[in-house]
N, C-alpha and C positions, 0 to 999 in steps of 0.2 A: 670190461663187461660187454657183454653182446648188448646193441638196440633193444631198450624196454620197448615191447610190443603188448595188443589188448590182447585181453582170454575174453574167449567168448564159450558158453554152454548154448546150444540150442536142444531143444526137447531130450536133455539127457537125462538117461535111467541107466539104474543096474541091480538086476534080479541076480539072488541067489535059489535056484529053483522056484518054488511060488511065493518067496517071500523078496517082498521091491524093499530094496535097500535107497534107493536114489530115484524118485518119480516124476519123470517129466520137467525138470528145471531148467528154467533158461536164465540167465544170467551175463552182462558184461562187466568185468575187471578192466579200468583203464591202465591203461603200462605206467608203470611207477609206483601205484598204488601198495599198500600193506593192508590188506584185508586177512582179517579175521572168521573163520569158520565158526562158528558158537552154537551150543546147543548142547542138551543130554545127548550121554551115553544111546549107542543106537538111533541116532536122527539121521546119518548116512554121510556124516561130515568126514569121514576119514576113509569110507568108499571115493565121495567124488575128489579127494586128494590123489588116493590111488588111482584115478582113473588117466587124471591130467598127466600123473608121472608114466602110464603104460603099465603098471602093474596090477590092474585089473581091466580085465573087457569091458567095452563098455555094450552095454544089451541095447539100448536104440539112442538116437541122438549122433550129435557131431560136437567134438571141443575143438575149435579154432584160435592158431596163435597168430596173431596177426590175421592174414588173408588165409590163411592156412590152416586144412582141415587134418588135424596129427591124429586121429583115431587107431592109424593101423603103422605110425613111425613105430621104430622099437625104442625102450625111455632111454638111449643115450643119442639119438636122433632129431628129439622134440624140445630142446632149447630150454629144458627144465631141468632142474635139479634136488634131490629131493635129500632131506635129513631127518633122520630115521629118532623114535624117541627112544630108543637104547642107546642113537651113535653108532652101532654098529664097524668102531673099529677092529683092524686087525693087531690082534692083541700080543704079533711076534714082528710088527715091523714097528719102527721109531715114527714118531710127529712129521718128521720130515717125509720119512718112506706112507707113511699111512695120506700124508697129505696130494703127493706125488702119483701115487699108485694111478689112478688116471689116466694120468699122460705118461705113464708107464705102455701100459696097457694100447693107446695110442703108439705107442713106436717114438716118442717124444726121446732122443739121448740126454744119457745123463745129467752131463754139465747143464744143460738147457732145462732140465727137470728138477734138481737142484735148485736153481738160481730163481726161477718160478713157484716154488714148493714156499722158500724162505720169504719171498715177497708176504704169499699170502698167509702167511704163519706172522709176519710183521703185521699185516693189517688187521688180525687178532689178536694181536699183543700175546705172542706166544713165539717168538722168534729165537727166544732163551733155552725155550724147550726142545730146542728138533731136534737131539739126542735120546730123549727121553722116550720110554714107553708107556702106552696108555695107562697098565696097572700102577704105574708112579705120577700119575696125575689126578687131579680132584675131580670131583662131577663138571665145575665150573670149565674147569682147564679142559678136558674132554671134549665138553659142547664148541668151544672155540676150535679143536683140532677137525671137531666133525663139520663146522662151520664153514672151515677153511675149504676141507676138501670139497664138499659142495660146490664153493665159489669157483675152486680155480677152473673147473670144466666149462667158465664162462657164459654160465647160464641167461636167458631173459626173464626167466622166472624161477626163484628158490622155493618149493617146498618143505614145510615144516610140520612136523605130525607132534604137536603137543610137547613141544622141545622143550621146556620148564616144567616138565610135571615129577620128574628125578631132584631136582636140587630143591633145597633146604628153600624155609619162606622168605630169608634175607638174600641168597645168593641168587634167588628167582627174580625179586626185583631188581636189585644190581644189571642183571643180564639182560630182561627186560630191555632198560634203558642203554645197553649197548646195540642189542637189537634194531628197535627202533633210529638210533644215532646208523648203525654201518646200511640201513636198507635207505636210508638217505642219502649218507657218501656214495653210495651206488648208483642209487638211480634206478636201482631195476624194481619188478614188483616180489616182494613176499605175500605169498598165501600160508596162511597160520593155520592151522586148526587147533582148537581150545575148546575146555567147556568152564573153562573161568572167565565170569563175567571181568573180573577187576584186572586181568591179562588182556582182556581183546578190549577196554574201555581204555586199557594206558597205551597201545601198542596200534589202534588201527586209524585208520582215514575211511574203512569201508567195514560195517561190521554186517556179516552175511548170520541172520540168525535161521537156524534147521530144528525142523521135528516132522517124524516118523514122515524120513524122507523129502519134504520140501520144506521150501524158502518160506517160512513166516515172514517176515520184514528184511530189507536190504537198505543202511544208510550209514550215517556219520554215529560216533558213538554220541554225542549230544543229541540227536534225533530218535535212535534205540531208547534211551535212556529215558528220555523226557517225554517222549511220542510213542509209547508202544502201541502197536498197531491195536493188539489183540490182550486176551486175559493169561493167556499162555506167555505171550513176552510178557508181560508187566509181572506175571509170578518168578517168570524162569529168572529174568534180569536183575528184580530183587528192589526194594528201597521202596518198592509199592506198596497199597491196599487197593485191592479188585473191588468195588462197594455198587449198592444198585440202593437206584432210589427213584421212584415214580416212575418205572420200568425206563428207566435209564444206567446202563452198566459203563460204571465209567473208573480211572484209577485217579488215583491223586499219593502224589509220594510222601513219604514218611516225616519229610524235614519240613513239607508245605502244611503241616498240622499245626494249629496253634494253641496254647493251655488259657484259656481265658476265666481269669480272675475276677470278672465284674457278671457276677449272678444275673442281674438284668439285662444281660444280651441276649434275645428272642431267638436269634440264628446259632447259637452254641449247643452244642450236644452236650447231654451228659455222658459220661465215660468209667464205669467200675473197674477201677486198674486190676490188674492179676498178674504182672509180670512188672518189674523193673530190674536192668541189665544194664551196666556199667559194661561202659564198649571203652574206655579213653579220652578223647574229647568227644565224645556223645554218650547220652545213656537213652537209651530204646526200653519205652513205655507199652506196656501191651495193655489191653480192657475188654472189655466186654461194651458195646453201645446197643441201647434198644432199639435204637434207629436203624442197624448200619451190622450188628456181630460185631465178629471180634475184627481188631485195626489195631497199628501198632504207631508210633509218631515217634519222632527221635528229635532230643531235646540236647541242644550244649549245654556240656557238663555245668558252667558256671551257672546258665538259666535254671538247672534244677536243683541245684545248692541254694540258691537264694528262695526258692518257690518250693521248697521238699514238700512232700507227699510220699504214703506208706501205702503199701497190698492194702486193699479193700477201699482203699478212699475212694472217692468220687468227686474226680474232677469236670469241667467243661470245657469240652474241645471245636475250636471251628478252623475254619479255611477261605483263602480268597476262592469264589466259585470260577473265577477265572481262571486256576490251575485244575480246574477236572480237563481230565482229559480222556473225552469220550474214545468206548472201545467200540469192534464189528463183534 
């Protein structure tokens, strides 16, 4: 693999006529990293992919890789490589040829394209396969061929454009955790874009969260998670309640709620249940509080088997005030 080098954004945008898809974001990726893009549909997360890969202009700004300002490289020039969320193989050459095609394309002879093609088909575990054609391979087995071909042009950075959103919810995990395992073997950086919270919290060391065009919060997935900057992260990311109290807007997550049993605690809220939701090991409480609206708390299954309550009861609910966590 090529030297993991940083990505840098400085003041990067990109208009589609008058509407800004990407505004003004600046941003550094340290080389090695797995960062995650995150965000809804339309926040501009798969514009500034395309932009890094060359496949879109960029309308003002500089992306630097390393010391190196690649705004105007063409994308087989800029040290990146990008995988597409169809895969986009060619669907009359073999795993082998489709992996190859590349350094095909480079003047690479054969023998030496072969012999290079089977490496990186071994280091997807798909070295079984290089006879095969795409249409006789699974979603899973595809993603590894499309994988491959990425790697071998020896990229410093792999782009990925929501590469699990085709496969099933067990083979999406599975893949996952090969993901995050080969961007280690490597050493190089993966830029992901997702708009799955539970994909970019198993998969990053840097989670970049986006809406309508910029960076709401840039950090570790324990700091997203536990620290959302704003009421937008704390909704978008999930396991919240946005709550305001004494004009203070602050969140506090769902599992930090607790069902308190002893009437004479002055600090417990009361709570008119209206939902209860059998998750697996949790069941998710929804209510009504006069205090506070509606909040939802997530209770292990065991602790609600022993303490049950039906629709309409009314329990009491409190929290350590040390887990609010104030919003802007």
């Amino acid at each position: 693999m090529s030297k993991p080098e940083n990505l840098e954004f400085a003041i990067l945008s990109k208009k589609y006529g008058e509407t800004v898809a990407v505004d003004k974001i600046n941003l550094k990726i340290p080389a090695g990293t797995y960062c995650c893009f995150l965000g809804p549909s339309g926040c501009g997360k798969t514009s500034t992919l395309r932009m890094i890969a060359g496949h879109e202009e960029i309308s003002e700004g500089d992306i630097l890789l390393g010391s190196n300002i690649i705004n105007n490289l063409p994308p087989a020039k800029r040290g990146t490589a990008m995988m597409f969320q169809n895969y986009a193989l060619f669907p009359h050459l073999s795993c082998l040829d489709n992996v190859g095609f590349a350094l095909k394309m480079r003047g690479i002879k054969k023998i030496e394209r072969k012999n290079k093609s089977l490496e990186f088909l071994k280091l997807v575990q798909m070295d079984d396969f290089s006879e095969r054609f795409p249409d006789q391979l699974s979603g899973g087995q595809q993603q590894r061929i499309a994988l491959a071909r990425a790697l071998i042009t020896n990229p410093s950075i792999l782009l990925l454009d929501e590469p699990l959103s085709a496969l099933d919810p067990f083979l999406r995990i599975k893949m996952r955790a090969e993901l995050k395992t080969l961007q280690k073997k490597l050493g190089i950086s993966f830029i992901h874009v997702t708009h799955s919270q539970d994909e970019a919290m198993a998969l990053a060391d840097m989670i970049v969260v986006m809406n309508k065009g910029k960076i709401e919060q840039v950090g570790s997935p324990y700091e997203v998670f536990n620290k959302p900057k704003n009421e937008f992260i704390a909704n978008f990311i999930g396991g919240h309640n946005v709550l305001f109290k004494d004009n203070k807007k602050f969140s506090i997550r769902m599992d930090h709620i607790n069902i308190n049993f002893n009437e004479k605690n002055v600090s417990a809220y009361p709570l008119k249940v209206n939902e209860i939701e059998f998750q697996g090991q949790i069941v998710k409480v929804t209510g009504i509080s006069k205090d506070f609206g509606k909040l939802s708390l997530s209770l292990a299954d065991d602790v609600f088997l022993k303490n049950k309550f039906n629709i309409d009861n009314e329990i009491l609910i409190s929290w350590d005030k040390k887990r609010e966590n104030l919003l802007q």
